[in-house]
C-alpha positions as a Markdown table, in Angstrom:
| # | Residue | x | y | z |
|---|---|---|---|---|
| 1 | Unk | 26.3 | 231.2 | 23.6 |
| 2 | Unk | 22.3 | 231.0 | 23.2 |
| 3 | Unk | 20.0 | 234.1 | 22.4 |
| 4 | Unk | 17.6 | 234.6 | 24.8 |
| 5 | Unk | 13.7 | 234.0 | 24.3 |
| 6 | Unk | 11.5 | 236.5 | 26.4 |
| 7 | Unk | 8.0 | 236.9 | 26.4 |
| 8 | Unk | 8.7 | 240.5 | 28.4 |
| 9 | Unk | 12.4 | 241.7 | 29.7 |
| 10 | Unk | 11.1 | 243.8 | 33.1 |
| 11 | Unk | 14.2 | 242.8 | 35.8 |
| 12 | Unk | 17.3 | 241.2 | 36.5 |
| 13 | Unk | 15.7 | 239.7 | 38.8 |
| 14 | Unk | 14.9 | 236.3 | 37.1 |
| 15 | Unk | 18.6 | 236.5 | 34.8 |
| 16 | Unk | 21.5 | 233.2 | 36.3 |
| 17 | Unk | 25.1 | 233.8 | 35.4 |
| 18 | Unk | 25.1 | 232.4 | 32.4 |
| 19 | Unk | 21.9 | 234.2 | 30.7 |
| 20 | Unk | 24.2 | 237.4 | 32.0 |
| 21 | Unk | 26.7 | 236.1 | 30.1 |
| 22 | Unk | 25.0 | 235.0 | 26.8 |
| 23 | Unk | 23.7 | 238.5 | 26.9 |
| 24 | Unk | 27.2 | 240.1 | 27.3 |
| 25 | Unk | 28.5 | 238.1 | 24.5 |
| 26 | Unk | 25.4 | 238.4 | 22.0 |
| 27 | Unk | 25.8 | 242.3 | 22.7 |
| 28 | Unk | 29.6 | 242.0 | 21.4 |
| 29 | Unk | 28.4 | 240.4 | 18.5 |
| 30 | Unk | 26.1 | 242.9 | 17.6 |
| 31 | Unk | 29.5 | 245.3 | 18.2 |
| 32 | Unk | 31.2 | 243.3 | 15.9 |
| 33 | Unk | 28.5 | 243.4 | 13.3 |
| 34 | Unk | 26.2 | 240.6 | 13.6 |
| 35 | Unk | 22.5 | 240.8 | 12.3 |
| 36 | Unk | 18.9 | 239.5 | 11.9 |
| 37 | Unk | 16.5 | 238.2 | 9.9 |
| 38 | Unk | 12.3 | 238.9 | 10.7 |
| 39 | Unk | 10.0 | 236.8 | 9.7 |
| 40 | Unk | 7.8 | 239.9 | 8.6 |
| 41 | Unk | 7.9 | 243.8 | 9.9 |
| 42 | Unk | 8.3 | 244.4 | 13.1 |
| 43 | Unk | 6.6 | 247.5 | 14.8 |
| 44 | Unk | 8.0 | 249.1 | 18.3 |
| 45 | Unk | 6.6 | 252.0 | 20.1 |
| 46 | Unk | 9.0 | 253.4 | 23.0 |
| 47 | Unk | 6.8 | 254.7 | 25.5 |
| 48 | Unk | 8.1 | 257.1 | 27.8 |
| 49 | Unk | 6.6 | 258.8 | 30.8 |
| 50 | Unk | 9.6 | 260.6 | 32.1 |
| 51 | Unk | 12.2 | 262.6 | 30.7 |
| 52 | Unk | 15.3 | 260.4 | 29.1 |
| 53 | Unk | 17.9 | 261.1 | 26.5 |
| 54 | Unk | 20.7 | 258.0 | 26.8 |
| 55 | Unk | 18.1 | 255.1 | 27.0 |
| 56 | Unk | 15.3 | 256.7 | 24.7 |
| 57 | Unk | 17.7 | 257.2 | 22.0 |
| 58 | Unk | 19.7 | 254.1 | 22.4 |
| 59 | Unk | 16.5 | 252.5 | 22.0 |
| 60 | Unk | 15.5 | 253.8 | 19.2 |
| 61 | Unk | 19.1 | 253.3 | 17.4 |
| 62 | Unk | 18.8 | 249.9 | 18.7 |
| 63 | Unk | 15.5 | 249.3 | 16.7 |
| 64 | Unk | 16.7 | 251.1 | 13.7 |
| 65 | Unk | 20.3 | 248.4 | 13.4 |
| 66 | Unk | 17.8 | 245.5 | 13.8 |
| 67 | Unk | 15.5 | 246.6 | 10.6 |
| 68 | Unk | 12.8 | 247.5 | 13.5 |
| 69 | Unk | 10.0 | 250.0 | 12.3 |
| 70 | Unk | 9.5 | 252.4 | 15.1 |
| 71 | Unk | 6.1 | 254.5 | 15.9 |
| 72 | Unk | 6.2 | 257.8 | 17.2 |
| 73 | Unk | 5.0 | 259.1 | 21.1 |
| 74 | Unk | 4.9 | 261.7 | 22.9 |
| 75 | Unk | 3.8 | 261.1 | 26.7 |
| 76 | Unk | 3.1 | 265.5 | 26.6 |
| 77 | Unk | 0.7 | 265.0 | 23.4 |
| 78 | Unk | -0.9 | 261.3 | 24.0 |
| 79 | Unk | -3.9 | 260.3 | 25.6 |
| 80 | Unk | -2.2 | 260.6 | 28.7 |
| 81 | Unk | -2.6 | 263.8 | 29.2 |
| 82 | Unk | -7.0 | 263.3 | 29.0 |
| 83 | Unk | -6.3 | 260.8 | 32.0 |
| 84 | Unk | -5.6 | 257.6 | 29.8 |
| 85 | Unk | -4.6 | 254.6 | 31.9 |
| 86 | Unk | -1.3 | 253.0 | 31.4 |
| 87 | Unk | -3.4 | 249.6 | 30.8 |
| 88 | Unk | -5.3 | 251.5 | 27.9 |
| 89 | Unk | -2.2 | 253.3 | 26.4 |
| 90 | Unk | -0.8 | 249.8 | 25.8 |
| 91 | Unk | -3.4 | 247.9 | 25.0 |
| 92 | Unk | -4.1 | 250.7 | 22.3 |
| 93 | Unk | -1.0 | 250.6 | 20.7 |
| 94 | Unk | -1.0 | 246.4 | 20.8 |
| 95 | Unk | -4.7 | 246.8 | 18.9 |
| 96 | Unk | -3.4 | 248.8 | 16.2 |
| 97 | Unk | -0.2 | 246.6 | 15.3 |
| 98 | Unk | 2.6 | 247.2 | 17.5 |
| 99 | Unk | 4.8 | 244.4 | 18.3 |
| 100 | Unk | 7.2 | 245.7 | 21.1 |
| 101 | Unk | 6.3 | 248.3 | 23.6 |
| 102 | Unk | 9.8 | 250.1 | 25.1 |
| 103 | Unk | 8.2 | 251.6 | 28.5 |
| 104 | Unk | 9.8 | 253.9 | 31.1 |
| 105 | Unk | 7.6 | 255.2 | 33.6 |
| 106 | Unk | 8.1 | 256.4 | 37.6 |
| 107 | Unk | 6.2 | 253.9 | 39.2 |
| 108 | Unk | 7.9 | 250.9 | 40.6 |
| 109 | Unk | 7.2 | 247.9 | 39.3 |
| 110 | Unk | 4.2 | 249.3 | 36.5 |
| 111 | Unk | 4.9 | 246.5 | 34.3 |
| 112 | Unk | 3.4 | 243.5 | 36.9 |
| 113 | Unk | -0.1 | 244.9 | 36.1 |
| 114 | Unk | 0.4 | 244.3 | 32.2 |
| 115 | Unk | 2.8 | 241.0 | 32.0 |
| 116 | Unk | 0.0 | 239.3 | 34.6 |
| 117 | Unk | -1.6 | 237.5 | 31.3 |
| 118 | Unk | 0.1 | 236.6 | 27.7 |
| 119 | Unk | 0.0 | 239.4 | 25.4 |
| 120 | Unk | 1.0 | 239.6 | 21.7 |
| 121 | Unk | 2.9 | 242.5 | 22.4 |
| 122 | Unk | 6.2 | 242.5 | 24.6 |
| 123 | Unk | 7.5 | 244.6 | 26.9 |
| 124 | Unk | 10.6 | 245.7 | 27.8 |
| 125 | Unk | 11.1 | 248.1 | 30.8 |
| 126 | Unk | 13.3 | 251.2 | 30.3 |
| 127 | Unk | 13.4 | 251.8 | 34.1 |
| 128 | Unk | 10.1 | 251.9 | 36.5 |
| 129 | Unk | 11.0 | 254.6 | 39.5 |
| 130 | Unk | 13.4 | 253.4 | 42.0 |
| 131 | Unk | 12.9 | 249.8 | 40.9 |
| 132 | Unk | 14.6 | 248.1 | 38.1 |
| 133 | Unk | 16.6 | 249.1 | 35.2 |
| 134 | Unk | 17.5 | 246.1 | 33.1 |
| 135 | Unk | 19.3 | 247.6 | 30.4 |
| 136 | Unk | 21.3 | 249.9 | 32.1 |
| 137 | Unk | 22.5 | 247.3 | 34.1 |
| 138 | Unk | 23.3 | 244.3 | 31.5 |
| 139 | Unk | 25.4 | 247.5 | 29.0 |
| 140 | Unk | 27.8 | 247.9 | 32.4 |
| 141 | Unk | 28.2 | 244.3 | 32.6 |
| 142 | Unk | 28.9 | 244.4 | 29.5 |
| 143 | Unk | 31.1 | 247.1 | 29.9 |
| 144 | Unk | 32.8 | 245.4 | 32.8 |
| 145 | Unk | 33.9 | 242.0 | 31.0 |
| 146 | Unk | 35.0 | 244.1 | 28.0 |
| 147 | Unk | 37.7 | 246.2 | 30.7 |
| 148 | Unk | 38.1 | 242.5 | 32.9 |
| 149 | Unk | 37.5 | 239.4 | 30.9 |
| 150 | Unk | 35.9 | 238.1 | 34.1 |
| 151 | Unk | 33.3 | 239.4 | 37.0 |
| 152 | Unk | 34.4 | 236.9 | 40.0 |
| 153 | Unk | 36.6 | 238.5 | 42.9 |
| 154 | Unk | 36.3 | 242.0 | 41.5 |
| 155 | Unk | 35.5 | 244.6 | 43.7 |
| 156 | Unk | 32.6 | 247.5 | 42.7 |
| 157 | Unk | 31.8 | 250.2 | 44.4 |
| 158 | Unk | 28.7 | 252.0 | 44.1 |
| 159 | Unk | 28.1 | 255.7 | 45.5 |
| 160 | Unk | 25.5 | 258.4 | 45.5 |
| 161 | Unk | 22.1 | 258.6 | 45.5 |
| 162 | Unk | 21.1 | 254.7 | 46.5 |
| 163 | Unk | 17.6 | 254.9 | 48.0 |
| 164 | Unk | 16.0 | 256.6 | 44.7 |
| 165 | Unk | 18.7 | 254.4 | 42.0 |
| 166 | Unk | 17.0 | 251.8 | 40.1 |
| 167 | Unk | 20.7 | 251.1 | 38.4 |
| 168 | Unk | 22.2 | 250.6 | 41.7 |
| 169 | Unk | 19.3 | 248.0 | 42.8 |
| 170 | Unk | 19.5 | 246.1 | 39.4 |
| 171 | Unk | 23.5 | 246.2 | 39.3 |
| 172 | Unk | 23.6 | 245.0 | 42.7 |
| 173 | Unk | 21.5 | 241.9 | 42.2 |
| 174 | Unk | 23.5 | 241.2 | 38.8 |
| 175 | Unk | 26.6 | 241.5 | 40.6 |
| 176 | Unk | 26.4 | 239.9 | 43.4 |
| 177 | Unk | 25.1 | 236.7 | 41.6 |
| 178 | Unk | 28.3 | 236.6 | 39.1 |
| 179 | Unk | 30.7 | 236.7 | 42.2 |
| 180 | Unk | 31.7 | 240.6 | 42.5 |
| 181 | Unk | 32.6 | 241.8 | 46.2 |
| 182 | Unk | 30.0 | 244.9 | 46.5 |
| 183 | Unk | 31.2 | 248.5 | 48.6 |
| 184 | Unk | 28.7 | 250.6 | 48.9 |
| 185 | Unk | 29.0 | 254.4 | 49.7 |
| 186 | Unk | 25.9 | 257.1 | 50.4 |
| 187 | Unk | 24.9 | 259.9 | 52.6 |
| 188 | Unk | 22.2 | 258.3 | 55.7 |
| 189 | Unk | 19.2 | 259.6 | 54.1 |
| 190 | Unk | 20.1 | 258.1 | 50.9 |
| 191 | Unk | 20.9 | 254.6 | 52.1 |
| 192 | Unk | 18.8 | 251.6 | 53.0 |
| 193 | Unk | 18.9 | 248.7 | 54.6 |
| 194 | Unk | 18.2 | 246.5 | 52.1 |
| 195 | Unk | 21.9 | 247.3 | 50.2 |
| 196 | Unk | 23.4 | 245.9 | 53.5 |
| 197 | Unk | 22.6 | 242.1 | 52.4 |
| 198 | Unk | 25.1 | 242.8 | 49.2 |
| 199 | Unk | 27.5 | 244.6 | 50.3 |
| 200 | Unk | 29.6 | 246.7 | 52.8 |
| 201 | Unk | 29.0 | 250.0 | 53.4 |
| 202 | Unk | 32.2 | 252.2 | 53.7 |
| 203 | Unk | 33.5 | 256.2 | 54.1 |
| 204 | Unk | 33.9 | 257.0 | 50.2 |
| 205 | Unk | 37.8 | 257.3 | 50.8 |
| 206 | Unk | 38.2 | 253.7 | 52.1 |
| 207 | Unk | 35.6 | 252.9 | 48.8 |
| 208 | Unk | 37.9 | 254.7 | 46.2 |
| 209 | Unk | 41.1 | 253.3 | 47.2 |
| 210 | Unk | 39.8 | 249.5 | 47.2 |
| 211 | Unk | 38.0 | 249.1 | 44.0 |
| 212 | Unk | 38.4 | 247.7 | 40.4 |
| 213 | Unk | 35.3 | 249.6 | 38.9 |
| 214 | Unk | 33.5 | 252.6 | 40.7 |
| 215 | Unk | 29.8 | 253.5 | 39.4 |
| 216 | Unk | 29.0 | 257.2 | 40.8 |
| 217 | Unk | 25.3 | 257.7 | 40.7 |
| 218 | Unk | 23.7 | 261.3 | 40.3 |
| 219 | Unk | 21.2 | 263.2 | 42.9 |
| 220 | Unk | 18.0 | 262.6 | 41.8 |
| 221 | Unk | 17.0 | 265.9 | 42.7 |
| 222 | Unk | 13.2 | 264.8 | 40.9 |
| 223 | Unk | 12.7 | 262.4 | 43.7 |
| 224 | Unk | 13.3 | 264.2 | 46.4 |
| 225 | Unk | 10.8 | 266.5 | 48.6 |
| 226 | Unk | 11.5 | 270.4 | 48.3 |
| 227 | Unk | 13.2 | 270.6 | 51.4 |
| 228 | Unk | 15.9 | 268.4 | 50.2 |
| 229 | Unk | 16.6 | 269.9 | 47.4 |
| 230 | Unk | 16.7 | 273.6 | 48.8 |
| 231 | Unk | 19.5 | 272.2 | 51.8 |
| 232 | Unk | 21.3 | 270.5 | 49.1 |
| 233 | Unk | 24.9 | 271.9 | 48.5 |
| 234 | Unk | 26.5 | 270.9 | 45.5 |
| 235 | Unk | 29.7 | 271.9 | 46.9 |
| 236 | Unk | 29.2 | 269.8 | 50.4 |
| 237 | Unk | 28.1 | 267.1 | 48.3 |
| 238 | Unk | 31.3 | 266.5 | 46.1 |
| 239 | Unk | 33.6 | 266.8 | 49.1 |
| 240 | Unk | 32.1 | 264.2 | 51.0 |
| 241 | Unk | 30.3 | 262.0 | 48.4 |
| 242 | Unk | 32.4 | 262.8 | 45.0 |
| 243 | Unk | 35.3 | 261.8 | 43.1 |
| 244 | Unk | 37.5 | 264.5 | 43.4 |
| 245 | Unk | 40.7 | 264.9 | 42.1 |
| 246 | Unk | 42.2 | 264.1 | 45.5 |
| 247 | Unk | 40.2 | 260.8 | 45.8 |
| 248 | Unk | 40.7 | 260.2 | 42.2 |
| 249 | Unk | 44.8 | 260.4 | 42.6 |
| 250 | Unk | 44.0 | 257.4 | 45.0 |
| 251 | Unk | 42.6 | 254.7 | 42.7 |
| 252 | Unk | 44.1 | 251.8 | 41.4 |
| 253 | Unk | 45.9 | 252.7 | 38.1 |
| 254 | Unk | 44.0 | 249.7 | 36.0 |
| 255 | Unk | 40.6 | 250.8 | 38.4 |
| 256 | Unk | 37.3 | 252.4 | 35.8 |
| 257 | Unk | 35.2 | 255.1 | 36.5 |
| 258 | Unk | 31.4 | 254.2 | 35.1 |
| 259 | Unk | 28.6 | 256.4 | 34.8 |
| 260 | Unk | 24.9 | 256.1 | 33.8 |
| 261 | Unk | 24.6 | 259.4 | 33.3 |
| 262 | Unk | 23.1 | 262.1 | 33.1 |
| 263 | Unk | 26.5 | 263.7 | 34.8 |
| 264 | Unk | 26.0 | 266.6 | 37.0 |
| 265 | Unk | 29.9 | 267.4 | 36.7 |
| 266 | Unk | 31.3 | 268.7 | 39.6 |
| 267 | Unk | 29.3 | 267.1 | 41.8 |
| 268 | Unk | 29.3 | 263.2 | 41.8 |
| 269 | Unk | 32.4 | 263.8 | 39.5 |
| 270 | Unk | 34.9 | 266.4 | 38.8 |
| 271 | Unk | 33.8 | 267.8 | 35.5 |
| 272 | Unk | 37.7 | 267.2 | 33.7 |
| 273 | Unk | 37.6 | 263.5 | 35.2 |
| 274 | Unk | 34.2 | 262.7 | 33.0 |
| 275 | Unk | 36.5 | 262.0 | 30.1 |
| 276 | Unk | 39.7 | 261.4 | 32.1 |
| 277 | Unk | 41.6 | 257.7 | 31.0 |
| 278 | Unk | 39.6 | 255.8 | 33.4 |
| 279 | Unk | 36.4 | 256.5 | 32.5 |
| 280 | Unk | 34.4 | 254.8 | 31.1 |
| 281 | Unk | 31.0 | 257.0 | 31.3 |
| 282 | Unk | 31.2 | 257.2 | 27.2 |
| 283 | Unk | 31.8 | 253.8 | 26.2 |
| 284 | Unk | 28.8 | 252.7 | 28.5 |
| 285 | Unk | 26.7 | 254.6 | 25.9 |
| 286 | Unk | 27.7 | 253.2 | 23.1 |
| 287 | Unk | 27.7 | 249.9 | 24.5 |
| 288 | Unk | 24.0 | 250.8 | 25.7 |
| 289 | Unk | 22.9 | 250.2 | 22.1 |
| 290 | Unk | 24.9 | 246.7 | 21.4 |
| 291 | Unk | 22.9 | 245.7 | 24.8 |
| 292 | Unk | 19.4 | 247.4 | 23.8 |
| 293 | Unk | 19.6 | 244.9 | 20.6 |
| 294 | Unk | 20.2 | 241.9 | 22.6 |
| 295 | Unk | 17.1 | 242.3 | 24.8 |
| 296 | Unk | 15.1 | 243.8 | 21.8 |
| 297 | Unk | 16.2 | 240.3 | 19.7 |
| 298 | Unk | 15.1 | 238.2 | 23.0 |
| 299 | Unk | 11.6 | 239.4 | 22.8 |
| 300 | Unk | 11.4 | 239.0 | 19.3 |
| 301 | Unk | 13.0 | 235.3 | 19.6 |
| 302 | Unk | 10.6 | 234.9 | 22.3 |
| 303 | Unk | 7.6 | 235.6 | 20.0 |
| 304 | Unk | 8.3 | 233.8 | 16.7 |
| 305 | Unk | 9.5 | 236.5 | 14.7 |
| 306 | Unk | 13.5 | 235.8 | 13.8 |
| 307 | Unk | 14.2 | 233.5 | 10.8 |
| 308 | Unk | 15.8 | 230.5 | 12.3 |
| 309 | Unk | 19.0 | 231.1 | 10.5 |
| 310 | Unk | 19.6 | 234.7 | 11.8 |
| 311 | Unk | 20.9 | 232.3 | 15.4 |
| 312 | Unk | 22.9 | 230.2 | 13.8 |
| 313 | Unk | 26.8 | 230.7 | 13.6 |
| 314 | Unk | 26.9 | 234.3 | 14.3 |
| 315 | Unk | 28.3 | 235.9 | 17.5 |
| 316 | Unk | 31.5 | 234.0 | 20.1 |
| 317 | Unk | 31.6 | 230.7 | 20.2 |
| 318 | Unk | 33.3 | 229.6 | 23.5 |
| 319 | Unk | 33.6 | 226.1 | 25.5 |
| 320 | Unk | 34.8 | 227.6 | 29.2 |
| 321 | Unk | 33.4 | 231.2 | 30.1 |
| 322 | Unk | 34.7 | 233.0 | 33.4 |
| 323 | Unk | 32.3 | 235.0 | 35.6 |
């Protein structure tokens, strides 16, 4: 196992197996205990645009368990709101000392503007609108390995709101590369074409019955036009698109139930199988900040500021790791 060095952590895109893997077992290290040394403080800002309570805070807890100092924002009180560019917000907060910026924001891809030259603050995306999600995705690999010990010929199947998921995109490109066999399940309006080169798209009955881990996605009610949203029946949805109890009766007993949340219970999921003893939806969390640390010490190994020693003999060592 090798940590990571990163300039900027924006997708999964550029990740092989065995970075996937490094992460996965750094992240249990940091379960387990393990710690860092800086080189001098270290400032982060988390800078985010849209609403978020699981990746904000497990961002900030993150921060706080590797000795980070963390500045305040408020996207409602900032600049923003006088018509500041996102360009200017972070180039402000890199002028005045900030080391790490932590953005969310809803437009695809924002971060290629501000990676496009070397900057001597990182960034690490928190999710850009229907585009990427990094650490959402690397915590349910994480999750995954921790429940399998291995990735390769296990079978994952993802359902709900596709088109509008940046999790689903991200965990499909991370899964696919590490060998998993990828169902897919979604009503027309919400599915693309684009899932059909990773997977196989299937009725949500055939889906439950079939797979080791099942991610249920939520509506994203916030992306969608008026008119959606006012034809939308919760009821409709969970009978075609949920996990009832029926459908859950039909899973494999040693199958998981992830999550990454918010839930809207009794919809995607009913609301007693949220903490039923397959789930999984609560662990994610907490493994969400063992995963935050990992890409927050690759950006900080990727700009000089670990002591050497905080890499040496801490974390798994392992000769032969299975995908």
């Amino acid at each position: 196992m090798s940590i990571l060095k990163k300039q900027n952590f924006v997708t999964v895109a550029d990740l092989t197996p065995d970075d996937v893997m490094d992460i996965v077992l750094r992240s249990q290290a940091f379960k387990r205990g393990a710690q860092i040394q800086l080189k001098r403080p270290v400032y982060a800002i988390n800078l985010f645009f849209e609403n978020s309570t699981r990746t904000h805070t497990s961002f900030e807890m993150a921060e706080e368990k590797l000795g980070l100092h963390v500045l305040s924002f408020d996207a409602k009180t900032s600049s923003v709101s006088k018509g500041e560019s996102l360009h200017d917000t972070v180039k402000t907060v890199e002028s005045i000392g900030a080391d790490i910026a932590v953005i969310r924001h809803s437009k695809d891809a924002y971060y290629e503007d501000l990676i496009q030259q070397p900057r001597k603050i990182a960034i690490a995306n928190a999710g850009d609108g229907a585009g990427q999600h990094p650490s959402q995705c690397l915590l349910d690999m994480m999750t995954i390995y921790e429940e399998f010990g291995h990735f390769r010929g296990l079978t994952v199947g993802i359902a709900g709101d596709l088109a509008h998921s940046r999790v689903a995109r991200s965990n499909m490109m991370l899964l696919k590369k590490l060998g998993v066999n990828l169902l897919f399940c979604a009503p027309d309006q919400w599915y693309d074409a684009e899932f059909d080169s990773y997977g196989t798209r299937v009725e949500m009955d055939e889906l439950v019955q079939k797979v080791d881990v099942l991610m249920l996605l939520r509506v994203q009610h916030e992306r969608l036009t008026d008119q959606s949203n006012q034809t939308f029946s919760k009821e409709t949805y969970h009978q075609q698109y949920g996990l009832t109890h029926e459908r859950a009766k039909t899973l494999k007993p040693t199958a998981i139930i992830m999550h990454p949340a918010p839930v809207n219970r009794g919809v995607e999921i009913a609301s007693d199988l949220v903490e039923c003893s397959q789930s999984r939806i609560f662990e994610q969390m907490t493994n969400g900040v063992y995963t935050r640390m990992t890409i927050l010490e690759s950006l900080l190994a990727g700009h000089n500021l670990l002591m050497p020693q905080s890499s040496i003999k801490i974390g798994v060592k392992t000769n032969a790791i299975s995908y």
